[in-house]
N, C-alpha and C positions, 0 to 999 in steps of 0.2 A: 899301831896301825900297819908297819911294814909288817907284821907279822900275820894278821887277819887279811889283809891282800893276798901274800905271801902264797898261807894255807890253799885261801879261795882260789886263787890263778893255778893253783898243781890240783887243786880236785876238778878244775874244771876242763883241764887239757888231757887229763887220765878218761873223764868222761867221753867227750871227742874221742881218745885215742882210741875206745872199746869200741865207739860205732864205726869209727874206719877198719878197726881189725875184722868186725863181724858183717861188712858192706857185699860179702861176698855170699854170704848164706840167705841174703835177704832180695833176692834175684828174682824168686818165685812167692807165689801167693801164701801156700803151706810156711815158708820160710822165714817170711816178712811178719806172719800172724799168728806163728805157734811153732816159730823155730824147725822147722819140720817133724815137729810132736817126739822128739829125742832129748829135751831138756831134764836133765837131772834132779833129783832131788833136792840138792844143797840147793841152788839155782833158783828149785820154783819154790819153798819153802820161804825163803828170801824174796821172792817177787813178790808171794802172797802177803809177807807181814809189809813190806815197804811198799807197797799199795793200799793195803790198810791202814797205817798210821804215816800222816802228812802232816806237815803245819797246822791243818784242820783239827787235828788231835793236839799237837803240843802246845800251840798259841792259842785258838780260837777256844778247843773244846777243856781240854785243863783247866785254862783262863775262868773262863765261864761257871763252868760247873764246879772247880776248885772253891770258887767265890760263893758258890749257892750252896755245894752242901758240904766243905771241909776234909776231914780225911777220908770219910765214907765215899768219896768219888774215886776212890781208889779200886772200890768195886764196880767200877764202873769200867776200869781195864781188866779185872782179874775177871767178869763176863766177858770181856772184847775176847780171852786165851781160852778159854772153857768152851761158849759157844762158837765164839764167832771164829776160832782156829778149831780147836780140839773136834767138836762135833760137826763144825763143816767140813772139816777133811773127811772124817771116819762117816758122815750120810753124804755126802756128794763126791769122794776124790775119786774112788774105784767106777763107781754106776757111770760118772760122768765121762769119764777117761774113755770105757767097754764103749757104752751109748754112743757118744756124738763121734768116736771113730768108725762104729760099725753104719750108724748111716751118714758117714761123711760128712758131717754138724762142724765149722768153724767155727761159728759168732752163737751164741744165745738168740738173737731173732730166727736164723737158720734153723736150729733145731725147734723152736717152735713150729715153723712150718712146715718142716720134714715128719715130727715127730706126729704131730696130728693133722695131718695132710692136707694145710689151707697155706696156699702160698701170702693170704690179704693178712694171716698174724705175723708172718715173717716182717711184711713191708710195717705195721702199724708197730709192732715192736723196735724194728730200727729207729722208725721217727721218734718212739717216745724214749730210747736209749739216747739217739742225736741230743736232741731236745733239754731233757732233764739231766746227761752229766753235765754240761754249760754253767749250771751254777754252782757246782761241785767243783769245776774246776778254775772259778771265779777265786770261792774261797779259799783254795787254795794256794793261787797268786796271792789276795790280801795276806794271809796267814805269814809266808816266806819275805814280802818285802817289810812288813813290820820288823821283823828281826834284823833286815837286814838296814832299816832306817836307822831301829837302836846300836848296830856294829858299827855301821860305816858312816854315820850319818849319810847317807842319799837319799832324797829324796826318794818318797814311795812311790810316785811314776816311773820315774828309771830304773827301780828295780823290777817292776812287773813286767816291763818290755825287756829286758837284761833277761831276767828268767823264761823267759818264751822263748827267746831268740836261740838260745841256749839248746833250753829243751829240745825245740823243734829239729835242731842241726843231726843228734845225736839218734834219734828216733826216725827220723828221715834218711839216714844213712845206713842206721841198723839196722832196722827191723826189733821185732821182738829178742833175736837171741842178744842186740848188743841192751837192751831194756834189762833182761835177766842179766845178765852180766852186771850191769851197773849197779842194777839192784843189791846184787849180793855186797859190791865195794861199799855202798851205800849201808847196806844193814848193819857191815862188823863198825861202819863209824858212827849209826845211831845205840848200840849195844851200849859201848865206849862213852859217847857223849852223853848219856842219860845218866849213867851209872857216877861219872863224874860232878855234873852238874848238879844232881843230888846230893854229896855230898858234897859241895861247895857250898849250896845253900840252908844245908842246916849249922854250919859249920858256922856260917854269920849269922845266925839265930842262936850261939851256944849249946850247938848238939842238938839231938833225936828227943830227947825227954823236956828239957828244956822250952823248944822250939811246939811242942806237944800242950806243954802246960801255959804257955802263953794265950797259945789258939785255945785251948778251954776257958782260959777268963775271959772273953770275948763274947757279948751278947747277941741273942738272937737275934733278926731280923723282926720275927714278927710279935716277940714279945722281949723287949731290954733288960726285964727284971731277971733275965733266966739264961744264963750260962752254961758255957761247955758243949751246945749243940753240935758244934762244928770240931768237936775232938772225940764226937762218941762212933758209935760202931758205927751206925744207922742215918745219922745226920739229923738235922729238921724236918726234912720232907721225905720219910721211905717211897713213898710210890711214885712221884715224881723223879726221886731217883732210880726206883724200876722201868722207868718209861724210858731213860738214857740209855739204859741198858740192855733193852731190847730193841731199840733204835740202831745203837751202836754195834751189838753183839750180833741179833738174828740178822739185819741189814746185809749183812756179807753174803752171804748165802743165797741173795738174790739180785745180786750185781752183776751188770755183764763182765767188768774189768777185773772181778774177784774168781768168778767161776771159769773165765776162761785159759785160768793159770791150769787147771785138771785138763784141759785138752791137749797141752801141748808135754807133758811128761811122759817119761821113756816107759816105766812100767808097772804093774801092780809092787813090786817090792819095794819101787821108790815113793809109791803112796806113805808106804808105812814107815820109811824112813821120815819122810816131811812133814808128816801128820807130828812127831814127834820135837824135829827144830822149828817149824814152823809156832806150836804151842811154847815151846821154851822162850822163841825172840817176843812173841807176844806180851808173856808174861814181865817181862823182863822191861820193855819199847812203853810199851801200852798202861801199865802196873806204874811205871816209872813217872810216866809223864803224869798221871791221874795223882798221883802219891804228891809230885811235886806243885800240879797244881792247887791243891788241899791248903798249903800254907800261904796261899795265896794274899789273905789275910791281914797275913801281918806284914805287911809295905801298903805306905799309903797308896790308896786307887788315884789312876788316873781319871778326871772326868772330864767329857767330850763337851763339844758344844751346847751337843740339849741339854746340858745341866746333868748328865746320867753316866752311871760309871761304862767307861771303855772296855767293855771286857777283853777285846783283843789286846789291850796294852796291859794287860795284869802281870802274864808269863813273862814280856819284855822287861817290864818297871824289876821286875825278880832277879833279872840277870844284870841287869846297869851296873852295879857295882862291884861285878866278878873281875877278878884280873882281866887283862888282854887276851891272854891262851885261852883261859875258857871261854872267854864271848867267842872268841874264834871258832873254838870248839862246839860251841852253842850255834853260831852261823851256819858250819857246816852239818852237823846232827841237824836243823828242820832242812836244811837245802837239800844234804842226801835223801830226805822223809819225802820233801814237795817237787823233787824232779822226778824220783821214782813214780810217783803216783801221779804225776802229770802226763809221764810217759805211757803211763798203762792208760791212762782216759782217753789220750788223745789219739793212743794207737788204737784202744777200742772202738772210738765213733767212726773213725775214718775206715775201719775194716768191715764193720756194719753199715756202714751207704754205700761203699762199695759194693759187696758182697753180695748185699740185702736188699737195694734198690737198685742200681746202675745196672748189675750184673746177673740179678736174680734169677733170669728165664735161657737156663743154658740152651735151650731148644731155638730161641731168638739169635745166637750166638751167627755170626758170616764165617764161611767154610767147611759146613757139615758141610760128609759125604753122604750119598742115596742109603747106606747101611746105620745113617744118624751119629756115626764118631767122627772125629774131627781131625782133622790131617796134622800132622806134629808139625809142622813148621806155623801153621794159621793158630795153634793151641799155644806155644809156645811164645806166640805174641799178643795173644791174648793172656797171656800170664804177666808177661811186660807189661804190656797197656794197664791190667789192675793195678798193680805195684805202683806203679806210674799215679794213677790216680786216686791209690790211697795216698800218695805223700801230698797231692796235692791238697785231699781235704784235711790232710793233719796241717796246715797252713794256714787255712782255711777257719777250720775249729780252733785255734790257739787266736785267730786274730778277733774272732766271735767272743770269745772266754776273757782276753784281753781287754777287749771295751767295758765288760762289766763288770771286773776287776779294777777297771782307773775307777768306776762311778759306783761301788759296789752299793746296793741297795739295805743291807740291813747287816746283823753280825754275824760272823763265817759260821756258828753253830746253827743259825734259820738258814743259811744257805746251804746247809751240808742236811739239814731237816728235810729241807722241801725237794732236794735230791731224791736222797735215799727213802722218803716215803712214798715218792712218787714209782720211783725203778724199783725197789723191792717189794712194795706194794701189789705190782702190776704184775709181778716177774716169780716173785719168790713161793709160792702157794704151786700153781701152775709146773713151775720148772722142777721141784722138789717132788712132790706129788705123780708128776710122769717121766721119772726114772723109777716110780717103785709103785705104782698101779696102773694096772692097766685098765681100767675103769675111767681113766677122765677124757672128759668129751670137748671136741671141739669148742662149743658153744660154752663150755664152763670155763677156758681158758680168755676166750672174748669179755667172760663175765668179769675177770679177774684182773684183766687189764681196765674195764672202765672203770672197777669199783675203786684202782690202786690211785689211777691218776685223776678220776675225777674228783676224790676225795679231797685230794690232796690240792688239786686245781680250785676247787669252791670254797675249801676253808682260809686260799688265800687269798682268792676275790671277795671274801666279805671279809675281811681284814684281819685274817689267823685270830677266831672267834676261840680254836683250840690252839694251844703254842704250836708248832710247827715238828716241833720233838715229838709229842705228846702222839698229834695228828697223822706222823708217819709210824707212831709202833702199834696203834690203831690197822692203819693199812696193811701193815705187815702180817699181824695176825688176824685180821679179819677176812683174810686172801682165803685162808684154809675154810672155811666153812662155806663160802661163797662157791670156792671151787668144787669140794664136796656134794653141797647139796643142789649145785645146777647141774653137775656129772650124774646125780639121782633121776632126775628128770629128764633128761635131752637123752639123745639120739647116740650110741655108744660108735663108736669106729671098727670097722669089717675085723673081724676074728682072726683071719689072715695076715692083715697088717699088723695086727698086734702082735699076733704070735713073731713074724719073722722080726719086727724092732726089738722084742724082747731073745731071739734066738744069743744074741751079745753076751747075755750074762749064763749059760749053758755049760 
């Protein structure tokens, strides 16, 4: 136990220490939200993968899906490094970067409404970013204090208030650059603790072949007579494990808190540097945890009250019997995974109601001069005053995320579903679509948001009639045709405007 405190008390005062070192660069709005768009490769490459994979990955979604379809959910991270790194850096890292710098785009609501000149998509897209990361970062509290219940024994209340309090110091102090920062400390201990924990747990399974041929004589779910589902390439259910994976994988690409790591890096050369570490920690983080939750199997399940297995306690029940170093190590690998990506949510929401609703009508701003710019001393405290009231709502949003985290409503894999089906849903068609045509119209991005969240809203009110997985890779890719074929029909945007948003890429 002094050793797992020990660990935890030095990562967590290293964390502090980065937001007081970076309290200085986070002064101004630029600074606080995107570093002053000078962050490095190494930096955002590490931001991107440790905002993609959180406890929601190592506990909730391993857990889960390890237990449903075996080693083939392994594929289900090497999509997370292909798609969800490799080809969203190389179709979104450059265009996004050019774009939302050339018309001054902070947040993903922002550029919606810059981009297609309706300031009511800007406002509607912050609400439904506010909104739907909330259970995203529900499950990611549950995810961190389950581990940390099975380390430390603490109760799981004290851990989710423990982890906020936390988060919120470091981020509130930062800004983004001490978030990137941490990030990166955060990635080389999730690299390290994955890579290890893997081999601890087949090692008490008698090795890789061993632990392989066990999981093969294990019978299927939906048929007992018939073995090895859960050691073959494919699993039991191929398409249902292609639904995880375009869930998981394309999802990113239409995340506020994913896509706006590309606004804040320093230049096209470090796209291509990061496009590169980015896909290697992926593979590596993501490949890892999916690989380990496959053996899920073979340790008895824990079963919850309804009489049904727990799937957040599968990954836990996995590690209970590792020495003390590696639970320690295991605590710290999802902490570093669940504060990184807490960081990123909570600094997202609160930069988009700023941004996007508080602050949105520069022209409304007090102390324009008769020439309509604004006197440096009145600008530069309206710079403060943002700052100011984004920390407030990152307090705000952690104590929202907090409440439904003590009472969380179902398991972190439907809470991280009805997320990202609803945000990338709404978001990812639209945003993808107008960095590289100039053809889509107002009125087809309008479409794109009702079709993401309504979806996603009615198949939870009639009681996820479609699994919640299932119903956001639906959303996802049924954005693009919606967005397509209403841009066919409506009303296209002045040629002028087009051309000078498109001058960026020249």
């Amino acid at each position: 136990m002094f050793i797992k405190v020990l660990l935890t008390v030095i990562f967590l005062v290293v964390m502090v220490g980065v937001g007081l070192y970076s309290r200085k660069q986070a002064s101004s709005v630029d600074g606080f939200v995107l570093g002053g768009r000078a962050v490095g490769p190494w930096l955002t490459a590490f931001a991107f993968g440790t905002s993609y994979f959180s406890a929601v990955v190592f506990v909730g979604y391993a857990g889960q899906f390890g237990w449903k379809y075996g080693l083939s959910s392994a594929w289900i991270g090497i999509g997370n490094a292909v798609i969800g790194s490799l080809l969203a850096w190389i179709i979104l890292g450059r265009r996004t970067k050019l774009m939302t710098q050339h018309i001054e785009s902070r947040t993903m609501p922002d550029f919606f409404g810059t981009r297609f000149g309706d300031q009511g998509l800007r406002v509607v897209a912050s609400v439904i970013a506010f909104v739907f990361l909330i259970p995203y970062t529900a499950g990611v509290y549950s995810g961190i204090s389950r581990l940390f219940e099975m380390g430390f024994d603490i109760p799981y209340e004290y851990c989710v208030v423990i982890m906020s309090i936390l988060t919120a110091v470091y981020v509130i102090i930062g800004g983004y650059k001490a978030t990137a920062m941490n990030d990166f400390i955060q990635g080389i201990i999730m690299l390290f603790g994955i890579v290890a924990v893997i081999l601890a747990v087949l090692n008490a399974q008698g090795g890789l072949t061993t632990a392989v041929e066990k999981l093969a004589m294990i019978p299927s779910d939906a048929d007992p007579s018939v073995n090895g589902g859960f050691a073959s390439w494919f699993g039991p259910d191929p398409w249902g494990l292609l639904g995880v994976v375009i869930l998981t994988s394309l999802g990113t690409m239409g995340l506020p808190q994913m896509v706006g790591k590309f606004y804040s890096i320093t230049d096209e050369s470090a796209i291509k540097r990061g496009t590169v570490i980015s896909t290697v920690f992926a593979f590596i983080v993501a490949g890892g945890c999916y690989f380990l939750g496959g053996f899920g199997r073979l340790y008895e399940p824990v079963i919850g009250a309804n009489g049904k297995i727990a799937f957040d306690s599968i990954v836990p029940a996995m590690l209970v019997t590792l020495p003390d170093v590696l639970i320690a190590l295991v605590v710290l690998l999802v902490l570093s995974a669940s504060m990184s990506t807490l960081a990123s949510l909570v600094l997202t929401s609160s930069s988009t109601m700023t941004l996007d609703l508080i602050y949105r009508d520069k022209k409304s701003l007090p102390g324009e001069v008769e020439d309509g710019t604004i006197d440096d001393i009145v600008a530069e405290k309206i710079e403060r005053r943002k700052v100011v009231v984004m920390r407030v709502l990152i307090m705000f949003f952690i104590v929202i995320s907090l409440m439904i985290a003590l009472n969380p409503p179902t398991f972190i894999a439907q809470l991280m579903g009805i997320s990202w089906g609803a945000l990338a849903g709404a978001f990812l068609a639209p945003f993808m679509l107008g960095l590289y045509w100039r053809g889509v119209t107002t009125a087809s991005v309008w479409a794109c948001f009702i079709w993401g969240v309504g979806l996603t809203v009615i198949n939870m009110l009639l009681g996820n009639p479609i699994n919640p997985i299932n119903c956001g890779a639906i959303a996802m890719v049924g954005g693009f045709p919606v967005v397509w074929i209403v841009s066919l029909l409506t009303k296209k945007l002045p040629q002028q405007t087009i051309d000078s948003i498109f001058k960026c890429y020249e």
